[in-house]
N, C-alpha and C positions, 0 to 999 in steps of 0.2 A: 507804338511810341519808339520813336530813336535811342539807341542805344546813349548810356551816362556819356560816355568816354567819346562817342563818335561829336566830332566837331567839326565844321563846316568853316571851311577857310575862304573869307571872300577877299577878293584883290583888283581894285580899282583905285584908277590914280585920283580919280574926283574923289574927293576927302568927304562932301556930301551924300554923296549914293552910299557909299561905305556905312558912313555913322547910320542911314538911314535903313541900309539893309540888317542891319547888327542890330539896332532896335525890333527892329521886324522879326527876327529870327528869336532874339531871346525872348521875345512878347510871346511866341510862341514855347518857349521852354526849351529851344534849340543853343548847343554850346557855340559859340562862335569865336573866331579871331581876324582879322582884319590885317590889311598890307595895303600900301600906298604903289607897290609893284611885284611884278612877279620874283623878279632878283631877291627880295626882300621878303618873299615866302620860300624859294628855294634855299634861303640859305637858314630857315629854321627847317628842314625838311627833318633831321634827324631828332628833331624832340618833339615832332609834329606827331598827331594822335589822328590820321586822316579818316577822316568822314566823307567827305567830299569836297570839293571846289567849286566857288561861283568865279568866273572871272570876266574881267570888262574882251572885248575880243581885240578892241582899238587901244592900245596903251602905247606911250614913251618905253621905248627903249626894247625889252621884250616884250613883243605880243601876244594875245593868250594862244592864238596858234605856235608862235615860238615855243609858250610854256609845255603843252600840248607834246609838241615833238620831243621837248625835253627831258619827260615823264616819261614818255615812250624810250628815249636811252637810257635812262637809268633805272629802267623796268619796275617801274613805280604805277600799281593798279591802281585805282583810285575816280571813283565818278568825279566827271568836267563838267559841269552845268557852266553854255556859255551866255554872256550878256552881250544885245548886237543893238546898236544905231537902226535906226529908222533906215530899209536901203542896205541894209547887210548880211542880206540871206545868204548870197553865194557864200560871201566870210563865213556864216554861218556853217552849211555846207560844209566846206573845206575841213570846219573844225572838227565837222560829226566823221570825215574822213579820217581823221589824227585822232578820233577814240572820244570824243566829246558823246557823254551821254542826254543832253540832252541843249537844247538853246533859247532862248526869252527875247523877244524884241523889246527894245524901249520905246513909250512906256510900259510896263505891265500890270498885272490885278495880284496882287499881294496873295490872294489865295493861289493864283495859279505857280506863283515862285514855290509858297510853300509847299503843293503837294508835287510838283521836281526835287523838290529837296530833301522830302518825306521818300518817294519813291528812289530817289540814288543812294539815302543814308540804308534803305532796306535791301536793296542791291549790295551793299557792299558788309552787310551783318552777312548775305547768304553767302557771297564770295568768303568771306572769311571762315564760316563752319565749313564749307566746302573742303578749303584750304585746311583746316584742324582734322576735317574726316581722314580728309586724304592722307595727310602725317600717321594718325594711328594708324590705318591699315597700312600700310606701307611699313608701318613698326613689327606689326602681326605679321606680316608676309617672310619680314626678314628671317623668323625662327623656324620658320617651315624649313621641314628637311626635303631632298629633293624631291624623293617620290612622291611625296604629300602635296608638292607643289605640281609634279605628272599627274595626280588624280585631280587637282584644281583644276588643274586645264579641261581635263578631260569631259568633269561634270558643264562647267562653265561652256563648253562647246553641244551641251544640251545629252552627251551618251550618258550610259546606263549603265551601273557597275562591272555589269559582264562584260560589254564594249570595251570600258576602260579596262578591266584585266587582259582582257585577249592581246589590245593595243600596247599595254604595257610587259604580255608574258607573267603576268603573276596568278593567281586566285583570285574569284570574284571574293571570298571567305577576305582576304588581304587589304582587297579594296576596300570594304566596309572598317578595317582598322585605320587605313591609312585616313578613310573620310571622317570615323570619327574624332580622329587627334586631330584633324585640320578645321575643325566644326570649331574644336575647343578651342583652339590655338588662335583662330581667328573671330572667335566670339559671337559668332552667328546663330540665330536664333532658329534659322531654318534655313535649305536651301537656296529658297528663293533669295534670303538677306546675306549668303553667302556670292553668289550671281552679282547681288547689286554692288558689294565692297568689291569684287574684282573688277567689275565694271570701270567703276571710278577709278582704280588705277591704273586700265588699259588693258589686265588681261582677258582677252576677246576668246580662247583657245582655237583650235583646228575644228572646222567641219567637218 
């Protein structure tokens, strides 16, 4: 099930498809809110709670590829599920090139709306733990003192306490200290869950 808070913002100028997807979605127990254009969903962006976007691809004024690019400059993540005319794959296409995660032809089957809509809102719960993981560890990394941060690398590049002493000129006896305040410090249950938080933040160390 989709998260409380995740909402799905659909935006088409047909004021019918609208009312009738916003039926559709809440029938289903999905939060929704609705826009007659894209203009008039960008400009609630900052009280927006995004979940994802349906949008029509053919609109007055900005198009969903316009919205698309627009999202992409103001570095705004967020699944695009787009909506395409009969005859508008390319359009289609183009969109999934501007980051569109996913695209519907008119007409469609209401279960298949729902499970793009079920699959982008579960896409973007993982992006966000992703994004909250990566914060904490990056909070952990900051307290590490340096050498603690030289045995990171070191373990992380797959050596073995005496490697990492030799390479660094200390005691294997030093190593085992510096690894175990870095265990604590970064809250690791074991090696291997220490590997996988450097991971995520990029560090790869030396081979």
């Amino acid at each position: 099930m989709p998260s409380k808070k995740a909402i799905v913002h659909v935006i088409d100028d047909d004021e019918a498809l609208r009312e009738s997807l916003a039926f559709l979605l809440r029938s289903a127990q999905i939060e929704v809110q609705s826009y007659p254009s894209a203009t008039a969903f960008l400009g609630t962006l900052s009280n927006a709670s995004l979940g994802c976007v349906i949008t029509d691809v053919r609109m007055p004024g900005m198009s969903g590829i316009d919205l698309l690019k627009r999202l992409k400059e103001l570095m705004i993540s967020v699944p695009v599920i787009v909506v395409t005319g009969h005859g508008d794959v390319p359009l289609a296409v183009e969109a999934m090139k501007f980051g569109a995660t996913d695209f519907l032809e008119k007409p469609f089957d209401d279960d298949v709306l729902l499970a793009s809509v079920r699959s982008a809102l579960q896409q973007r719960d993982s992006e966000t733990k992703r994004h909250l993981e990566r914060g904490a560890i990056e909070s952990r990394l900051a307290v590490l003192s340096k050498r603690e941060r030289d045995v990171l690398g070191g373990l992380v590049a797959g050596h073995a306490n005496k490697q990492i002493a030799f390479d660094l000129g200390i005691s294997p006896r030093t190593v085992e200290i510096y690894r175990s305040n870095l265990m604590d410090k970064m809250q690791a249950t074991s090696l291997s869950d220490l590997v996988r938080m450097a991971l995520i933040v990029g560090i790869l160390g030396s081979a």
